[in-house]
C-alpha positions in Angstrom: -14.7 -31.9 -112.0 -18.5 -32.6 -112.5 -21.6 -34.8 -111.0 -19.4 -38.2 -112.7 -16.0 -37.5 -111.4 -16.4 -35.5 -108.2 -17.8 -38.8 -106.4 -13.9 -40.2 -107.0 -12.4 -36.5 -105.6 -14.8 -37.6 -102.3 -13.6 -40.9 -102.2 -9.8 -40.1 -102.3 -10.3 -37.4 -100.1 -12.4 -39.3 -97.7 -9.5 -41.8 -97.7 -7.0 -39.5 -96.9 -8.8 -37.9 -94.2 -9.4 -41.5 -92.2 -8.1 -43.1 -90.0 -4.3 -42.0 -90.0 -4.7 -38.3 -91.6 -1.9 -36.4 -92.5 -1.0 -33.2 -91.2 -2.5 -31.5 -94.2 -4.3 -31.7 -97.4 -3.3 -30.1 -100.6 -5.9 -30.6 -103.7 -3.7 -29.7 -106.8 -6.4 -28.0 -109.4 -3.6 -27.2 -111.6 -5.5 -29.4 -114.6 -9.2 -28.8 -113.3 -11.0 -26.4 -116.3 -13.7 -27.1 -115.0 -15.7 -27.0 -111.6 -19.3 -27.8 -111.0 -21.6 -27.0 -107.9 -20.8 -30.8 -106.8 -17.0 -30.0 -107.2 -17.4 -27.5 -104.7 -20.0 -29.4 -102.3 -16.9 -32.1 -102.7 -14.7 -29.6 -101.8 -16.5 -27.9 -98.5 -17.5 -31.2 -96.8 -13.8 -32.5 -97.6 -12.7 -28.7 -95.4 -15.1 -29.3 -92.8 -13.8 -33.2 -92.1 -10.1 -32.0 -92.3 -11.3 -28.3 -90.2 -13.0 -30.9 -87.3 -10.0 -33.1 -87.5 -7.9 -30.4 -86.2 -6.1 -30.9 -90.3 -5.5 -28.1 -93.0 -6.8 -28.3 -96.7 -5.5 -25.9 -99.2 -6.9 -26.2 -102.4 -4.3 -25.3 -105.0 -3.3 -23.6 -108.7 -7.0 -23.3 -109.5 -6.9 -22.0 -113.2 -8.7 -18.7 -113.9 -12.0 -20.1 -115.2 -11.9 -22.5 -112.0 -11.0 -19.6 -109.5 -13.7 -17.4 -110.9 -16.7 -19.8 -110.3 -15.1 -19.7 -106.5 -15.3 -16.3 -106.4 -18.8 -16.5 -107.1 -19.6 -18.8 -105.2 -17.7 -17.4 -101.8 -15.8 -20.7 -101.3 -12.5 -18.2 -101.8 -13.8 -17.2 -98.2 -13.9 -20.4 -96.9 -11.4 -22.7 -98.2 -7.7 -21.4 -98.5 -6.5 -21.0 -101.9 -2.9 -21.1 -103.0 -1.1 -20.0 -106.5 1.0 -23.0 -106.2 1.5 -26.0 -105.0 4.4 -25.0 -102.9 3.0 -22.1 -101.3 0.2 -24.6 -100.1 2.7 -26.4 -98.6 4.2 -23.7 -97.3 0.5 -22.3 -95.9 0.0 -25.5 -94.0 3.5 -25.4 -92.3 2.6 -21.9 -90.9 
């Protein structure tokens, strides 16, 4: 995920999150090796629409490489990260 495919990440997750949400958003990272700064800017403003909308987003399965620049980058402290998809699932039912 970089500056030429995170604009389709916000427009899929835009989409989901109007006009008939669902109860919850899982992003699968399970193939993303890599994550750039407008990823993550992707990922926080999709959090915050969800967060306002009364929804859940788990991002999910980030590999190692992926989960390190999160680290760094505190967004482990703000969005909810899963190992799996299922346990995203599962986070959102709770």
């Amino acid at each position: 995920m970089d500056a030429v495919t995170s604009p389709a990440l916000a427009e899929v997750l835009d989409g989901i999150l109007s006009p008939d949400p669902p109860h919850g958003v899982v992003v699968d990272f399970t193939k993303v090796g890599f994550c750039d700064s407008r990823c993550i800017g992707v990922l926080v403003a999709a959090y915050r629409q969800a967060r306002d909308l009364g929804l859940g987003l788990v991002v999910a399965e980030p590999q190692r490489q992926v989960m390190r620049l999160f680290m760094i980058a505190g967004i482990d402290q703000v969005i909810p990260i899963a190992e799996t998809v299922d346990g995203a699932v599962e986070d959102l039912q709770d």
